[in-house]
C-alpha positions as CSV (number, residue, x, y, z in Angstrom):
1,X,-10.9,-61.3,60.8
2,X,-9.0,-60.3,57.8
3,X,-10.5,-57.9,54.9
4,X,-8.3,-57.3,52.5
5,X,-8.5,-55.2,49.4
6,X,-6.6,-57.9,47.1
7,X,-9.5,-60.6,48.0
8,X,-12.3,-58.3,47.0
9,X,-13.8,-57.1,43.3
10,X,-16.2,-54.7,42.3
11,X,-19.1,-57.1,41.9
12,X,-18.7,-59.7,44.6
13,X,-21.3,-59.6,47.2
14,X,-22.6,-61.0,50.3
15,X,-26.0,-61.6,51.1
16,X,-27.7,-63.0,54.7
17,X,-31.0,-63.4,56.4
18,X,-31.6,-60.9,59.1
19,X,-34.7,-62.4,60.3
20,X,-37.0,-64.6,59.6
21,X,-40.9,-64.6,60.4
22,X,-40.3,-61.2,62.3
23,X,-42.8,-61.2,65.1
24,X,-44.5,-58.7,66.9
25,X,-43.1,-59.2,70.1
26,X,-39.2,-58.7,68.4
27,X,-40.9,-54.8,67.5
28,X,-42.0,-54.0,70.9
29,X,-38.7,-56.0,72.4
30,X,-37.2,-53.1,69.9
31,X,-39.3,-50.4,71.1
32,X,-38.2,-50.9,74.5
33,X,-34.6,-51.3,74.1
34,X,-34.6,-47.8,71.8
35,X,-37.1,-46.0,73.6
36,X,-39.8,-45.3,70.8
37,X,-43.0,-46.3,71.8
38,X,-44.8,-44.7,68.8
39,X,-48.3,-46.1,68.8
40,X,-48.0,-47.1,65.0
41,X,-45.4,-49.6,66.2
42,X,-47.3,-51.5,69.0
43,X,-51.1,-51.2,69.0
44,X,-52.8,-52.0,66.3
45,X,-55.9,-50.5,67.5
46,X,-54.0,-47.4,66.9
47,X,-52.3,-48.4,63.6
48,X,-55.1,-49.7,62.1
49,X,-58.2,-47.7,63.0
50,X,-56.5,-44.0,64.1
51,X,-53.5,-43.9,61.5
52,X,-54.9,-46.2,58.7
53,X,-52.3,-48.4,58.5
54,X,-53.0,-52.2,58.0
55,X,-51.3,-53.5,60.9
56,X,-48.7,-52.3,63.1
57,X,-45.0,-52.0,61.8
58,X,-41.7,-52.3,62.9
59,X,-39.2,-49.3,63.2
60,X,-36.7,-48.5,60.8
61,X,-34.0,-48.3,62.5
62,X,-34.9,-52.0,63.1
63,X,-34.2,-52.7,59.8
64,X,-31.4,-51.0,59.5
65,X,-29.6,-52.4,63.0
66,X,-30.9,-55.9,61.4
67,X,-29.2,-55.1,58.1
68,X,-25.7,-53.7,60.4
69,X,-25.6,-57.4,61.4
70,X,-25.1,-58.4,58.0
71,X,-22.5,-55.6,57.6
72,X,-20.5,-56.6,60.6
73,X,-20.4,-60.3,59.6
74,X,-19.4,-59.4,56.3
75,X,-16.7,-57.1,57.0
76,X,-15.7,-57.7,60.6
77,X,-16.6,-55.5,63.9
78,X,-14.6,-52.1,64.2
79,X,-14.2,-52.0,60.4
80,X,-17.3,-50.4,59.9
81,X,-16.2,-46.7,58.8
82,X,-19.6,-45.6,57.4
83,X,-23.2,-46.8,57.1
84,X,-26.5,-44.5,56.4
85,X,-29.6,-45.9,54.8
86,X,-33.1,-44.8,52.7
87,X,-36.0,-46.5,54.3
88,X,-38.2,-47.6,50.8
89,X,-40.9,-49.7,52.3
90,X,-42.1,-50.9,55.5
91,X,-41.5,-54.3,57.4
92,X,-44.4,-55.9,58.7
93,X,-45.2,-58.6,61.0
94,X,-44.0,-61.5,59.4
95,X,-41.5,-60.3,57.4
96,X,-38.3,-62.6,56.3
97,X,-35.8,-59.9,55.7
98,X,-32.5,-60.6,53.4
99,X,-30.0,-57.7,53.2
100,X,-26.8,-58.1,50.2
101,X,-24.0,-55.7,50.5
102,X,-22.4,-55.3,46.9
103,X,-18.6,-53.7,46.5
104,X,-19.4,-50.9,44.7
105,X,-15.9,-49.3,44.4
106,X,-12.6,-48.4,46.8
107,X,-11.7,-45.0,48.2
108,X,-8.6,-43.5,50.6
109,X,-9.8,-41.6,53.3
110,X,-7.9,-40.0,55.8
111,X,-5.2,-42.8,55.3
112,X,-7.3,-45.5,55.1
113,X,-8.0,-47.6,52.6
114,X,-12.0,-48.4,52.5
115,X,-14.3,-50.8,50.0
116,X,-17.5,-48.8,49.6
117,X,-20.7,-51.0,49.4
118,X,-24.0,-50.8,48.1
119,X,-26.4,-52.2,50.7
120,X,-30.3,-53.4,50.4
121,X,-32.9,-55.8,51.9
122,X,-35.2,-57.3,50.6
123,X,-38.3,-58.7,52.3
124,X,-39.7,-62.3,51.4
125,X,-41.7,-61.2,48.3
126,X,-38.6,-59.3,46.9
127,X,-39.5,-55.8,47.5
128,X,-36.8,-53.8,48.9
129,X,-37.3,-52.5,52.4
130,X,-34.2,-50.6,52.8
131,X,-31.3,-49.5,50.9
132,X,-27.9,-47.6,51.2
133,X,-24.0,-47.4,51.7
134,X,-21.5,-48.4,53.9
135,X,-17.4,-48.1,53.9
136,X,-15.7,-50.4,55.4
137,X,-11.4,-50.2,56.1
138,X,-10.3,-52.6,54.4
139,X,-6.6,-54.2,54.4
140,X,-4.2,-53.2,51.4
């Protein structure tokens, strides 16, 4: 995939749905794959009645690795120079997650030429559950 620098303006955008109707099971498929089991994340004994949470809730770096696929289809795989994050709310079960990358601006590092990008998701009701930056190398 081509990115180039010439095709892109401050302004444009691209926006995607991560997942739709996120389900209980895809959080505990998560847990297992990265290894936290945190309570607060899989039994909702636990979440609700111990840590006083209404319901269990997914992990946000599963947000954030939901949010990367946007990235990736946006930009391309091995482009991907930069990407770090604020969590801002959590995602529940249920949850229809849409993440928007935004070019911000362009920058040079270390020879490269990169577009710098605002990124943020949004969950079905429009509040956002995650936001941040990412570079990307982009073509001259």
């Amino acid at each position: 995939m081509s990115l180039s620098k010439s095709g892109l303006s401050v302004g444009d955008s691209h926006s995607q749905v991560v997942v739709e109707n996120l389900s209980r099971t895809q959080i505990v498929q998560y847990a297992g794959a990265s290894g936290d089991y945190n309570p607060v994340h899989s039994d909702e004994v636990f979440a609700t009645q111990v840590a006083g949470y209404p319901s269990v809730f997914a992990h946000g770096m599963l947000t954030m690795g939901l949010t990367a696929t946007m990235l990736t289809d946006y930009v391309g795989d091995g482009r991907l120079a930069y990407y770090g994050v604020r969590f801002t709310s959590q995602v529940w079960p249920g949850d229809t997650l849409t993440a928007t990358a935004s070019v911000d601006s362009f920058a040079e590092e270390e020879g490269d030429e990169l577009v710098v990008l605002k990124v943020s998701t949004l969950n079905q009701d429009g509040r956002e559950v995650l936001s941040g930056e990412a570079r990307a190398r982009v073509d001259p």
